[in-house]
PDBQT receptor file of N, H, CA, C and O in Angstrom, charges set to zero:
ATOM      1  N   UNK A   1       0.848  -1.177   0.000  1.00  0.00    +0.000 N 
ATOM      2  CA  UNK A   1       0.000   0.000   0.000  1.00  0.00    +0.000 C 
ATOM      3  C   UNK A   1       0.894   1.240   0.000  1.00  0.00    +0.000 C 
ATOM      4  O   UNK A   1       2.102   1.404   0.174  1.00  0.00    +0.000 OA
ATOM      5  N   UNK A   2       0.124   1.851  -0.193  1.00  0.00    +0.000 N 
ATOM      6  H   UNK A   2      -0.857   1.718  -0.334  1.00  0.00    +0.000 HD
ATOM      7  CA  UNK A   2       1.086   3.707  -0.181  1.00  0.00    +0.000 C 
ATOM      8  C   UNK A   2       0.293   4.734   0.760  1.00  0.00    +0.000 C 
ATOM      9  O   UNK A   2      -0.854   4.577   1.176  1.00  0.00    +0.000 OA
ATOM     10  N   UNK A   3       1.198   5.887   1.023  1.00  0.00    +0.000 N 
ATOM     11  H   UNK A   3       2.130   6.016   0.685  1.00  0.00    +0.000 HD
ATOM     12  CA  UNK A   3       0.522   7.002   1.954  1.00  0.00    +0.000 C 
ATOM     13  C   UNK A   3       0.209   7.902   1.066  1.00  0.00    +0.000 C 
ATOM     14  O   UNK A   3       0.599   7.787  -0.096  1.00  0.00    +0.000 OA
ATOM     15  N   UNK A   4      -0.450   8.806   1.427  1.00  0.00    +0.000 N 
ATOM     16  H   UNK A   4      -0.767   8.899   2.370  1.00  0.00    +0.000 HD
ATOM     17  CA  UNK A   4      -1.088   9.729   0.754  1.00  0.00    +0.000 C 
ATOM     18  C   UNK A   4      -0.174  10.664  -0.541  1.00  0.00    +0.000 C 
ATOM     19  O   UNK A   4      -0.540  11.144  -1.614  1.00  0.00    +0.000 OA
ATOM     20  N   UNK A   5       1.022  10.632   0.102  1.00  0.00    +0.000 N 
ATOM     21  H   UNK A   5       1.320  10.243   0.974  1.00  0.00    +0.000 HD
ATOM     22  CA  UNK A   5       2.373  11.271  -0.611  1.00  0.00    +0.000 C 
ATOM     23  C   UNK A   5       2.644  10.238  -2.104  1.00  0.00    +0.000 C 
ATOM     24  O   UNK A   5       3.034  10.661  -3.192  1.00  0.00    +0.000 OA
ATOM     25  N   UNK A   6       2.316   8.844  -1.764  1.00  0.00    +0.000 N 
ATOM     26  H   UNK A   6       1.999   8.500  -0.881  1.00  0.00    +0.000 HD
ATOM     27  CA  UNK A   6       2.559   7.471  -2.683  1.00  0.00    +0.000 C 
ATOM     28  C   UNK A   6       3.685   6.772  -2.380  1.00  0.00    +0.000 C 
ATOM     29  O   UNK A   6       4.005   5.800  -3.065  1.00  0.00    +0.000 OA
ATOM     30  N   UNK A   7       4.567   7.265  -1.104  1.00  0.00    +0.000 N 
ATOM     31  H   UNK A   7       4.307   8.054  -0.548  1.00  0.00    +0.000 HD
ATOM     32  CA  UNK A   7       5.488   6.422  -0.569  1.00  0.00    +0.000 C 
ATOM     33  C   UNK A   7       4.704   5.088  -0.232  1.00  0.00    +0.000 C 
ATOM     34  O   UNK A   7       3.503   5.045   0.035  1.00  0.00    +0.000 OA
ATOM     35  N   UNK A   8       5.662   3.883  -0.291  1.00  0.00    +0.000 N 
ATOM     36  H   UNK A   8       6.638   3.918  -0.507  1.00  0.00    +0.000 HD
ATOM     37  CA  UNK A   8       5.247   2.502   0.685  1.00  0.00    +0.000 C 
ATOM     38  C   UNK A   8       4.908   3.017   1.972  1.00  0.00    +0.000 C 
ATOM     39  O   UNK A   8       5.522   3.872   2.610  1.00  0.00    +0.000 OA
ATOM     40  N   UNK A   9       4.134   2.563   2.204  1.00  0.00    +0.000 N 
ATOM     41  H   UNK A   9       3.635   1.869   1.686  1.00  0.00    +0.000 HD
ATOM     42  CA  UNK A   9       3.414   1.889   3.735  1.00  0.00    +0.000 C 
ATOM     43  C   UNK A   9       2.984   0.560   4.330  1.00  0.00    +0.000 C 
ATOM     44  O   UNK A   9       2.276  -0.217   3.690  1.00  0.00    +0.000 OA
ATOM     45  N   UNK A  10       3.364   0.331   5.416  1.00  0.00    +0.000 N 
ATOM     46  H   UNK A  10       3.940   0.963   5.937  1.00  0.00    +0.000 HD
ATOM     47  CA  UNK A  10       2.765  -0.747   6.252  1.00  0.00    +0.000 C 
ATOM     48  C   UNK A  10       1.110  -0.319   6.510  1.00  0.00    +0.000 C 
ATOM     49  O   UNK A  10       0.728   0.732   7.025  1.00  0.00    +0.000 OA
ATOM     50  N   UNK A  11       0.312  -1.354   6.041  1.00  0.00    +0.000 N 
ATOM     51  H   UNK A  11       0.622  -2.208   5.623  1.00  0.00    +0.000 HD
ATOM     52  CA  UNK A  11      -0.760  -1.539   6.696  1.00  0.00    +0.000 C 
ATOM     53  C   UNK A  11      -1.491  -2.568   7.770  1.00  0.00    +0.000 C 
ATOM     54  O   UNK A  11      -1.227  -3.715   7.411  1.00  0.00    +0.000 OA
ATOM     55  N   UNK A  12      -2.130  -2.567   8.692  1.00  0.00    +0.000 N 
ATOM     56  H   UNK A  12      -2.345  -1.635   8.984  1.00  0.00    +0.000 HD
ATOM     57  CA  UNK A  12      -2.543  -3.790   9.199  1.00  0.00    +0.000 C 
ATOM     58  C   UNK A  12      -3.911  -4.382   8.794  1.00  0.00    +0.000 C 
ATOM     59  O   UNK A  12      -4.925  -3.717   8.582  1.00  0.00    +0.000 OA
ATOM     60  N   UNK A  13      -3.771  -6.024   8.697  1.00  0.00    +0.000 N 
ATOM     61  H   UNK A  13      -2.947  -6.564   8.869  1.00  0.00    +0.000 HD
ATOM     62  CA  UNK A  13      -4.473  -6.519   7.614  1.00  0.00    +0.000 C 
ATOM     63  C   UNK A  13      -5.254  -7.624   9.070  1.00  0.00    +0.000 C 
ATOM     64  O   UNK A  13      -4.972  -8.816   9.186  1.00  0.00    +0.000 OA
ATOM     65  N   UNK A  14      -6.058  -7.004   9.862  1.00  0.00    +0.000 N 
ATOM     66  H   UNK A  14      -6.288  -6.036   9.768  1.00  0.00    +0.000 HD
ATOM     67  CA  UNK A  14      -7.084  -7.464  10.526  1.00  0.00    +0.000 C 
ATOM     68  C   UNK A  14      -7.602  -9.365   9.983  1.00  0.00    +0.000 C 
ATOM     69  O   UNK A  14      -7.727 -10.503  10.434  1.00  0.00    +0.000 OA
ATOM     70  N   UNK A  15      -7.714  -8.658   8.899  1.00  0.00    +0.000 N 
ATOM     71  H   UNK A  15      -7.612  -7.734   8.532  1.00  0.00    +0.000 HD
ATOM     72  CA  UNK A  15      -8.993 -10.177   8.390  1.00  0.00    +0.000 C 
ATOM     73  C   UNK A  15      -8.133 -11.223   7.983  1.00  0.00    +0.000 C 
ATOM     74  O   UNK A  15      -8.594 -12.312   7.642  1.00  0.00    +0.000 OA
ATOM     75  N   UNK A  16      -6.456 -10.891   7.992  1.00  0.00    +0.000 N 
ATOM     76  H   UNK A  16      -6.081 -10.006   8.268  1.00  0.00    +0.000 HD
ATOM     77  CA  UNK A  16      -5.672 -11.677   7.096  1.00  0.00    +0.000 C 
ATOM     78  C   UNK A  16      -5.974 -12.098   5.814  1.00  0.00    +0.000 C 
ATOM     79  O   UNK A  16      -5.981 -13.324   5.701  1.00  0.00    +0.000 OA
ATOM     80  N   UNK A  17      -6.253 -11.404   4.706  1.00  0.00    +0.000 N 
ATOM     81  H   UNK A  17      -6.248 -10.408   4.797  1.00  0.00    +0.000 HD
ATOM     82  CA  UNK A  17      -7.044 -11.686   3.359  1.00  0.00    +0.000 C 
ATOM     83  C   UNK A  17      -6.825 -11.065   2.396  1.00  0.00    +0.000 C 
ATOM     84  O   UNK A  17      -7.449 -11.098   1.336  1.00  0.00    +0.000 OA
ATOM     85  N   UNK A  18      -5.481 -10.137   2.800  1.00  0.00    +0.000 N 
ATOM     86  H   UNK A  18      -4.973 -10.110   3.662  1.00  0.00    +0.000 HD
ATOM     87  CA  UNK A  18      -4.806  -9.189   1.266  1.00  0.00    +0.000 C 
ATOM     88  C   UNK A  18      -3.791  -9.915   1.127  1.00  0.00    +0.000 C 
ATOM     89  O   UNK A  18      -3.180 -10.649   1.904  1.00  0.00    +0.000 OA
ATOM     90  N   UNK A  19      -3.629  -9.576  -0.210  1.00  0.00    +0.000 N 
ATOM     91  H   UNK A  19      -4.125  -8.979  -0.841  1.00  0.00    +0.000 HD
ATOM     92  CA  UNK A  19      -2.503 -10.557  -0.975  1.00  0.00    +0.000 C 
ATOM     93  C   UNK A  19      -1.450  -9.960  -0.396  1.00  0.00    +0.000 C 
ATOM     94  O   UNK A  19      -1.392  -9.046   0.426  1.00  0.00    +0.000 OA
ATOM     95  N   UNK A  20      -0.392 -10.780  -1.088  1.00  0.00    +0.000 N 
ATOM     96  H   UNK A  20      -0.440 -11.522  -1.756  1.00  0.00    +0.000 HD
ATOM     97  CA  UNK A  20       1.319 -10.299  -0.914  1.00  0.00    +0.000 C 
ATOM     98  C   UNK A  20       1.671 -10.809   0.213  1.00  0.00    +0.000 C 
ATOM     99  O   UNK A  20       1.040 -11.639   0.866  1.00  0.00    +0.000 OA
ATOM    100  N   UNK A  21       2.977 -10.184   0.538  1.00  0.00    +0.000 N 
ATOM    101  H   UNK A  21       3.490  -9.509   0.007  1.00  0.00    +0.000 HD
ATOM    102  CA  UNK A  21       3.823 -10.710   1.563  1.00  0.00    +0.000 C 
ATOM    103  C   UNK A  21       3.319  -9.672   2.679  1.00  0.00    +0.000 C 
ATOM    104  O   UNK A  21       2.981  -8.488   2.662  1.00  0.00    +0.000 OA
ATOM    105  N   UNK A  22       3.453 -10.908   3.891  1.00  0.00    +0.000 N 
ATOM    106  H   UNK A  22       3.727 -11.870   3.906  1.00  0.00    +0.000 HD
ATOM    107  CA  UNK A  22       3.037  -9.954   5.076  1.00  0.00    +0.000 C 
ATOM    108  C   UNK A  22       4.091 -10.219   6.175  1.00  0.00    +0.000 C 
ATOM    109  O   UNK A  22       4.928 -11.106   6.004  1.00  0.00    +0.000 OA
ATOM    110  N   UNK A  23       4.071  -9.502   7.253  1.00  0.00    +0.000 N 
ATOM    111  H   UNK A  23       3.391  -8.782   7.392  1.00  0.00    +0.000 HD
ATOM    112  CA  UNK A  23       5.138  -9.266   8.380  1.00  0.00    +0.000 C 
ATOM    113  C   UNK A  23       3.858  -9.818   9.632  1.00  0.00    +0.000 C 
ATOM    114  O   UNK A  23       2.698  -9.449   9.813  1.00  0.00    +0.000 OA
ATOM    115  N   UNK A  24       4.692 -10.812  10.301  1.00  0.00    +0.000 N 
ATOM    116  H   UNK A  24       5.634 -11.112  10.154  1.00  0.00    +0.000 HD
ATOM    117  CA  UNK A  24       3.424 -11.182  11.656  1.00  0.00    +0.000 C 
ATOM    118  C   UNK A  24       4.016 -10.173  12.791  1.00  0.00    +0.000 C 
ATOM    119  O   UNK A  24       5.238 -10.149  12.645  1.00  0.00    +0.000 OA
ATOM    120  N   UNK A  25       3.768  -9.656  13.452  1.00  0.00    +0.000 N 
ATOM    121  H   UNK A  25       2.775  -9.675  13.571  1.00  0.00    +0.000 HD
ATOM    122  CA  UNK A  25       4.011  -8.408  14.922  1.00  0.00    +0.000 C 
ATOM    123  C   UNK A  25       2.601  -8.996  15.849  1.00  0.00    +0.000 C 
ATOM    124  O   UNK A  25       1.394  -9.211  15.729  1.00  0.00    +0.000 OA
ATOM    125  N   UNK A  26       3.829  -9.076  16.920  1.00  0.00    +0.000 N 
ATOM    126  H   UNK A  26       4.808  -8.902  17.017  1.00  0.00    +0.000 HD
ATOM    127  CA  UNK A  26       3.338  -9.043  18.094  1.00  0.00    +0.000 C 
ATOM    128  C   UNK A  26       1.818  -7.642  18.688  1.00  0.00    +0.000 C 
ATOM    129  O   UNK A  26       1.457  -6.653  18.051  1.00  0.00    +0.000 OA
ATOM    130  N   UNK A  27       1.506  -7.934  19.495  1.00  0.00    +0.000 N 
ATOM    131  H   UNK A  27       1.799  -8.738  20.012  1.00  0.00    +0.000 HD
ATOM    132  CA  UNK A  27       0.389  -6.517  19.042  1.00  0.00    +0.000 C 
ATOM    133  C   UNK A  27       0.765  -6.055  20.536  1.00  0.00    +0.000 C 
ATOM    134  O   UNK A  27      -0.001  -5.891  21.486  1.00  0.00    +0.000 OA
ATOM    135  N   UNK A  28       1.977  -5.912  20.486  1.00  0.00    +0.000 N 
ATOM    136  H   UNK A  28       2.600  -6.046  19.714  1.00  0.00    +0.000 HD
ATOM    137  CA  UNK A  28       2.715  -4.944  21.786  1.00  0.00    +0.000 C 
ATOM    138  C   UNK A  28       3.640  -3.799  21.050  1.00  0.00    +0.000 C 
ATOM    139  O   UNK A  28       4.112  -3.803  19.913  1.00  0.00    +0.000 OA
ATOM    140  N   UNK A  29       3.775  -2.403  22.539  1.00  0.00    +0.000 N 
ATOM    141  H   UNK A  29       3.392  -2.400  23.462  1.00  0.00    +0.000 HD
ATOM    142  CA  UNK A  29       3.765  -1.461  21.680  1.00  0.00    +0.000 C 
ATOM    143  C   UNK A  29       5.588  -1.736  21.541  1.00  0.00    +0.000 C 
ATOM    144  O   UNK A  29       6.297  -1.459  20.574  1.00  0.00    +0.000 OA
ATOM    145  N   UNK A  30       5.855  -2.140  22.390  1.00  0.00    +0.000 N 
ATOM    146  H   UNK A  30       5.279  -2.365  23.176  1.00  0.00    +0.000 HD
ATOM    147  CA  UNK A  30       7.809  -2.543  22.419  1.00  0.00    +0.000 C 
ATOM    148  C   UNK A  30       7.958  -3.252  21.293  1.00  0.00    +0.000 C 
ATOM    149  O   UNK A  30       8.711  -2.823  20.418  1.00  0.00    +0.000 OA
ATOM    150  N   UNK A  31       7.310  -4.379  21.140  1.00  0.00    +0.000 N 
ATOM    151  H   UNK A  31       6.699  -4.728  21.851  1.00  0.00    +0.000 HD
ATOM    152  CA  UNK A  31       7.678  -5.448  19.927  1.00  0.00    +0.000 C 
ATOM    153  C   UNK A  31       7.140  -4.558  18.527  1.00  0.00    +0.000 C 
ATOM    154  O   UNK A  31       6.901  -5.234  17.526  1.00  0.00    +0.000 OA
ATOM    155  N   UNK A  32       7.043  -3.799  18.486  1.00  0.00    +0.000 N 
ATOM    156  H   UNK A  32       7.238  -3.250  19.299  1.00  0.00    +0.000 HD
ATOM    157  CA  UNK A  32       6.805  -2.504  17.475  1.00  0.00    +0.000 C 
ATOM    158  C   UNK A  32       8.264  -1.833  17.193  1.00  0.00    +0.000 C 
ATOM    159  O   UNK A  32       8.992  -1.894  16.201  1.00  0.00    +0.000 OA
ATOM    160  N   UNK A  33       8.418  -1.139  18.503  1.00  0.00    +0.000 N 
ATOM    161  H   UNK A  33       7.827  -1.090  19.308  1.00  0.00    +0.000 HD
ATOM    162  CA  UNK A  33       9.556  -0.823  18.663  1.00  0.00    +0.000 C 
ATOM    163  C   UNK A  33      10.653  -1.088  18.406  1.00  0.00    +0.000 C 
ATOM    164  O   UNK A  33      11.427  -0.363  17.780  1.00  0.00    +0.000 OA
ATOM    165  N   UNK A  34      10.967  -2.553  19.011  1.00  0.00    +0.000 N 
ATOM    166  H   UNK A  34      10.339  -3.142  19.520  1.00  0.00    +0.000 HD
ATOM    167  CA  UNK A  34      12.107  -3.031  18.470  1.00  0.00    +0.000 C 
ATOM    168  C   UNK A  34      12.159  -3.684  17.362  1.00  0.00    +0.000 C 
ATOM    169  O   UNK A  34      13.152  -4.364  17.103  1.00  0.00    +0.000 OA
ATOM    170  N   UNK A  35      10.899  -3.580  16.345  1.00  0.00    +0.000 N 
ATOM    171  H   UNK A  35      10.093  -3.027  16.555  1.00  0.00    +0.000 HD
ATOM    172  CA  UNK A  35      11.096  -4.419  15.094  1.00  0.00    +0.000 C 
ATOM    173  C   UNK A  35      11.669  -2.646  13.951  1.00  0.00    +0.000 C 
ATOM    174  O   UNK A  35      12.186  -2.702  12.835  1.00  0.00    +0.000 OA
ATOM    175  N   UNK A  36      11.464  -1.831  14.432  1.00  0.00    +0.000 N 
ATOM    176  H   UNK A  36      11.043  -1.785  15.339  1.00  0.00    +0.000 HD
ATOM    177  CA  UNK A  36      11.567  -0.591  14.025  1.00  0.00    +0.000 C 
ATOM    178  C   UNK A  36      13.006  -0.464  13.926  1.00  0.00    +0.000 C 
ATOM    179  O   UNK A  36      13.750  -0.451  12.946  1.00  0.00    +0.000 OA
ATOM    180  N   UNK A  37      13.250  -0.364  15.316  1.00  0.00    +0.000 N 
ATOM    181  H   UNK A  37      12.645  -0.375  16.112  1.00  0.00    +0.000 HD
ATOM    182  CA  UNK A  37      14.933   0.057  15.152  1.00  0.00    +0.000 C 
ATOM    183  C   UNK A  37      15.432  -1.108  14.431  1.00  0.00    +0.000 C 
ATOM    184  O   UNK A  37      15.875  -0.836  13.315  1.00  0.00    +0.000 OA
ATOM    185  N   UNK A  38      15.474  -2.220  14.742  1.00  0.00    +0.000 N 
ATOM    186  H   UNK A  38      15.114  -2.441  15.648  1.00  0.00    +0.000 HD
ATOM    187  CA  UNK A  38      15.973  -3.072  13.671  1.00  0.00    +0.000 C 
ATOM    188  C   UNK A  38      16.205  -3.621  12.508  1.00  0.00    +0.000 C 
ATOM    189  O   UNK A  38      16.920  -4.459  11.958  1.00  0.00    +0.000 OA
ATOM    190  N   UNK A  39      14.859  -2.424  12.201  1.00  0.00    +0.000 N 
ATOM    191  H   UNK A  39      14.278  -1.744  12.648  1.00  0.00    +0.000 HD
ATOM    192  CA  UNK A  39      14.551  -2.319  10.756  1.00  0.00    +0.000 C 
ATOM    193  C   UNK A  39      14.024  -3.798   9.873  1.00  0.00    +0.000 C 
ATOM    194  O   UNK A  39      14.351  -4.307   8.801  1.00  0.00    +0.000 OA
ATOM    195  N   UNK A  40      13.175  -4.098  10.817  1.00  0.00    +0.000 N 
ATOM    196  H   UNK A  40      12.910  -3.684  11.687  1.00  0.00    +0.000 HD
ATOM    197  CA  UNK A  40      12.819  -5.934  10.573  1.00  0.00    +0.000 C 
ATOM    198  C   UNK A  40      11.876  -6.001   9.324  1.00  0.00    +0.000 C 
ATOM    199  O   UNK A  40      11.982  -6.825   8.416  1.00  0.00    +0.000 OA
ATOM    200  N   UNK A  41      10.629  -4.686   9.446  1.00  0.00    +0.000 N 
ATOM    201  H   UNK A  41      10.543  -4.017  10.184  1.00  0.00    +0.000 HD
ATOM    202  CA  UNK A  41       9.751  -4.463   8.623  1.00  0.00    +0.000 C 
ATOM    203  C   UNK A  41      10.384  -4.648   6.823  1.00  0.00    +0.000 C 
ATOM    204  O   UNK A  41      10.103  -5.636   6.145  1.00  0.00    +0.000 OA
ATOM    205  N   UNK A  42      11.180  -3.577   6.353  1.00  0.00    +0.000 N 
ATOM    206  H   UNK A  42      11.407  -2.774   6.903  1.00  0.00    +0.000 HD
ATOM    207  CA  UNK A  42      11.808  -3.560   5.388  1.00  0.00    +0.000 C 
ATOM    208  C   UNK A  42      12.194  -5.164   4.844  1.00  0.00    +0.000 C 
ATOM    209  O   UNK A  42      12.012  -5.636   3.722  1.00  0.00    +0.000 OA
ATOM    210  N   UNK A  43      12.677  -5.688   5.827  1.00  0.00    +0.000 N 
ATOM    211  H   UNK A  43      12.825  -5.305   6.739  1.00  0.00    +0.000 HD
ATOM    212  CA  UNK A  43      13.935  -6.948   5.405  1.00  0.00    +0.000 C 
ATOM    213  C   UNK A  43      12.633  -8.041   5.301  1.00  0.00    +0.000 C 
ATOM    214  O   UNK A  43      12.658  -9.081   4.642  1.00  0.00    +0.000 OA
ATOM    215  N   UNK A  44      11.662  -7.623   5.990  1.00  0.00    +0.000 N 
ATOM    216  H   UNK A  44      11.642  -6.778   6.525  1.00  0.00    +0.000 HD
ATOM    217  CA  UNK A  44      10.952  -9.261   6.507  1.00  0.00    +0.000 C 
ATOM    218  C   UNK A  44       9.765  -9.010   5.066  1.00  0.00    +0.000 C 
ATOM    219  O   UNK A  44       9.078  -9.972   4.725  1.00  0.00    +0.000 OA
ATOM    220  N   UNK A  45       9.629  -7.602   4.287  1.00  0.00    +0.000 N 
ATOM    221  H   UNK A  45      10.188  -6.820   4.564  1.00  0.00    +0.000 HD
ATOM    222  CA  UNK A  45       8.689  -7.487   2.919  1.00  0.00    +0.000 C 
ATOM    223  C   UNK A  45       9.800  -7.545   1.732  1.00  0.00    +0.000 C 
ATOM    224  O   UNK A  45       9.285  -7.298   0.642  1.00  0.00    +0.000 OA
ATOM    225  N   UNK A  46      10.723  -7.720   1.692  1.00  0.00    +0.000 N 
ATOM    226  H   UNK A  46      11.141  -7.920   2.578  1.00  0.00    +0.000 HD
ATOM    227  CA  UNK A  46      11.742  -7.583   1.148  1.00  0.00    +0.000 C 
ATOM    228  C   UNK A  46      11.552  -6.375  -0.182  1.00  0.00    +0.000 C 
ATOM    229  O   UNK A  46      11.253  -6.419  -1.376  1.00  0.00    +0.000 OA
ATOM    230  N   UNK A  47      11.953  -5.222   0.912  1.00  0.00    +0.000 N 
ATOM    231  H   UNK A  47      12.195  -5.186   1.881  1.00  0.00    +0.000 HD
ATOM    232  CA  UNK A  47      11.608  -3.843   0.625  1.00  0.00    +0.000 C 
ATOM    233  C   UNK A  47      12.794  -3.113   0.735  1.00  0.00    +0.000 C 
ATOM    234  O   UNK A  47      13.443  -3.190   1.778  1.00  0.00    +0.000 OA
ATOM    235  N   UNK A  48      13.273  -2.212  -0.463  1.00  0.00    +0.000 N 
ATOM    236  H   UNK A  48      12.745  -2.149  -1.310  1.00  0.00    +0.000 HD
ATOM    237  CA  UNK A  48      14.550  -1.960  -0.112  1.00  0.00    +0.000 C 
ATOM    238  C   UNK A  48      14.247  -0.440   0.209  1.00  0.00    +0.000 C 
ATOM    239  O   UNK A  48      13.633   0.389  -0.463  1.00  0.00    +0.000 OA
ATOM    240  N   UNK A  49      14.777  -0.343   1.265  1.00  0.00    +0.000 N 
ATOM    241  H   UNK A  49      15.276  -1.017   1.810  1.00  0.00    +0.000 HD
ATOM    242  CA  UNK A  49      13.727   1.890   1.938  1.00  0.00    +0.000 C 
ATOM    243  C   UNK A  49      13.504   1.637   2.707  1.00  0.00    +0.000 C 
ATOM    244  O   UNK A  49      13.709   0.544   3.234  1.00  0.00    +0.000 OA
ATOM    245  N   UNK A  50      12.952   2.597   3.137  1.00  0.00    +0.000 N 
ATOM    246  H   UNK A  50      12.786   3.485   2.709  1.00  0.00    +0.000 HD
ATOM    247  CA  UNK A  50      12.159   2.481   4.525  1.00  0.00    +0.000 C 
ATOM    248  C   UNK A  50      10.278   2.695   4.419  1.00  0.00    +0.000 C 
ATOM    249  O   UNK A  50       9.707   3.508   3.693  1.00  0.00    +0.000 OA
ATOM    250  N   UNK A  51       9.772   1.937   5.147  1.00  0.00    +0.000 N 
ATOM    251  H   UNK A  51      10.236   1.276   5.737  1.00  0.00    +0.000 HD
ATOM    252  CA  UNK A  51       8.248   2.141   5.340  1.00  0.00    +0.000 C 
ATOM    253  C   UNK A  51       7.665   2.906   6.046  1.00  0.00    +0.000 C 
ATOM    254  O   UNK A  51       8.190   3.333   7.074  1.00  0.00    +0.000 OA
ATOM    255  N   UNK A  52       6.535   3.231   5.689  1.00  0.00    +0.000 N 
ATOM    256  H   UNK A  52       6.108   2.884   4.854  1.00  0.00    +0.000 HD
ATOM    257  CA  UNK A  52       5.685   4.344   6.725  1.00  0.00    +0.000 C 
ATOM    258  C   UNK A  52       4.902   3.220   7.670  1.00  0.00    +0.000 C 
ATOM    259  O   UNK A  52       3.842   2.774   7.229  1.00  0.00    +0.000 OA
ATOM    260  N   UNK A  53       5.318   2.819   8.765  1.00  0.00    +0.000 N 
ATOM    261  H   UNK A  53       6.178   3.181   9.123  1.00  0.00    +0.000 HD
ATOM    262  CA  UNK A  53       4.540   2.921   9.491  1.00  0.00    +0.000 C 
ATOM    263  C   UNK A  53       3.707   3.201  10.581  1.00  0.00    +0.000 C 
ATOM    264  O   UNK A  53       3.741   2.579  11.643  1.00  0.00    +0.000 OA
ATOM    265  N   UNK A  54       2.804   4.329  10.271  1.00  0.00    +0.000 N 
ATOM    266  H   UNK A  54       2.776   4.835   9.409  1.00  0.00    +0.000 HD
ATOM    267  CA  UNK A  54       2.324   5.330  11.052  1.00  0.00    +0.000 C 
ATOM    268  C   UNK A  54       0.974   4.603  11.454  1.00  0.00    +0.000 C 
ATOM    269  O   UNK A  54       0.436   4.860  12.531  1.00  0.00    +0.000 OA
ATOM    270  N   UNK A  55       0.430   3.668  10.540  1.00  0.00    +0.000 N 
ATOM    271  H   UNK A  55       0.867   3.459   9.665  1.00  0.00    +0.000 HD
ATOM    272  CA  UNK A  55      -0.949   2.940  10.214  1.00  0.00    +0.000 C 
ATOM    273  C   UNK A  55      -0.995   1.856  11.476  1.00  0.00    +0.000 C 
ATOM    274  O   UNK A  55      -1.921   1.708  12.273  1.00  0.00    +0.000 OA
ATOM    275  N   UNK A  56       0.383   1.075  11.422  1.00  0.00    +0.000 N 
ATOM    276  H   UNK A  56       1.135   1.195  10.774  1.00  0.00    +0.000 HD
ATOM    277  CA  UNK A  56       0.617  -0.007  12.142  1.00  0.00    +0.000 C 
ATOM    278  C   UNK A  56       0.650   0.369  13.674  1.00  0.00    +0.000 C 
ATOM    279  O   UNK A  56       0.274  -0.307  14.633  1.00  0.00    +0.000 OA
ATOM    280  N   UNK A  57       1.311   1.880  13.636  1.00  0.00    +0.000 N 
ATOM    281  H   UNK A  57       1.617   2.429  12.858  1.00  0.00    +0.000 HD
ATOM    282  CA  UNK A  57       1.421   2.351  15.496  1.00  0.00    +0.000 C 
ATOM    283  C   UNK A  57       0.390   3.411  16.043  1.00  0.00    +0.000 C 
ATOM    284  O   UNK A  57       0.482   4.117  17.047  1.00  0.00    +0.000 OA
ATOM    285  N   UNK A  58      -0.486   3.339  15.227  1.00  0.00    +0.000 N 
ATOM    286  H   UNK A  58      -0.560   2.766  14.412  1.00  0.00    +0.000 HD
ATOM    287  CA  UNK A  58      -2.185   4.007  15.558  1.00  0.00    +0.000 C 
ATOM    288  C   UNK A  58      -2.501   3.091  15.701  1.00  0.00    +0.000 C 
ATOM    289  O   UNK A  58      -2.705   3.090  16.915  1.00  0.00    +0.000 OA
ATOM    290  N   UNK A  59      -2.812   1.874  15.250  1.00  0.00    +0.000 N 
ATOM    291  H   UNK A  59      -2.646   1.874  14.264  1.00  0.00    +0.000 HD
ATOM    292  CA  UNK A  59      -3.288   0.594  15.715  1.00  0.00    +0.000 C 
ATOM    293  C   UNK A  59      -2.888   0.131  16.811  1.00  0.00    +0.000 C 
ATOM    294  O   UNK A  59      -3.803  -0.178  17.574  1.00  0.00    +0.000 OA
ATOM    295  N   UNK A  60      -2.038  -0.008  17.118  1.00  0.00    +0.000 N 
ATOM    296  H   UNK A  60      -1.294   0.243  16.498  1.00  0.00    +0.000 HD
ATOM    297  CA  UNK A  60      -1.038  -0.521  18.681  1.00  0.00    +0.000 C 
ATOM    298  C   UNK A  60      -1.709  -0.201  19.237  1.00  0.00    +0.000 C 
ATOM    299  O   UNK A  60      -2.386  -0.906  19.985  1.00  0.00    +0.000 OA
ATOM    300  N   UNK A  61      -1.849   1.622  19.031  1.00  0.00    +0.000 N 
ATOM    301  H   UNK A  61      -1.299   2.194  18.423  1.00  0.00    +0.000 HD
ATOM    302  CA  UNK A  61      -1.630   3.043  20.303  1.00  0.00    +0.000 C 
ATOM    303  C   UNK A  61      -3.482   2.733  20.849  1.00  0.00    +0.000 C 
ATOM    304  O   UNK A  61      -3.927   3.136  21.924  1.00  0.00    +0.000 OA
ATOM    305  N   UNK A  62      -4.386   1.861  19.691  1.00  0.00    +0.000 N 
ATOM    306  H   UNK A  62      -4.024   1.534  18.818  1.00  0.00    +0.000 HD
ATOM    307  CA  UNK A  62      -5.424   2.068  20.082  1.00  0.00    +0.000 C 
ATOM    308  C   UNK A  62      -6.130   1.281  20.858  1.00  0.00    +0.000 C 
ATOM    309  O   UNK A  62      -6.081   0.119  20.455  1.00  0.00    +0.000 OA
ATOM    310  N   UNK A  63      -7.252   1.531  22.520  1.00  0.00    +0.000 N 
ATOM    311  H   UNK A  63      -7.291   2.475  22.848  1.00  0.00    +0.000 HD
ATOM    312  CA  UNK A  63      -7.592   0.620  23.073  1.00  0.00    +0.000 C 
ATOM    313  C   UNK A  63      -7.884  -0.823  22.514  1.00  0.00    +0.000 C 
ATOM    314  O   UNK A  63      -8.255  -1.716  23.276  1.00  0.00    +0.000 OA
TER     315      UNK A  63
């Protein structure tokens, strides 16, 4: 998917039912964290850049 700009983005895929390659995350806000700095997202879509994900840590952030 893309952000509004048309950069890549991470989205979260609730129903599990969109195509492509997906990344499994813990639904903690650390295991976010440290998949971030490690830059796991990129390597684990085999994406060469960096991703927006702003989509994925509004989701976390939300009750």
């Amino acid at each position: 998917m893309t952000d509004g700009a048309g950069l890549p983005a991470l989205v979260v895929d609730v129903g599990r039912c969109m195509p492509g390659r997906g990344a499994w995350l813990h639904p903690d806000p650390r295991c976010f964290e440290l998949a971030e700095r490690r830059r796991a997202f990129p390597r684990a879509l085999r994406h060469a850049g960096t991703l927006d994900a702003a989509a994925v840590e509004a989701y976390l952030a939300a009750p």
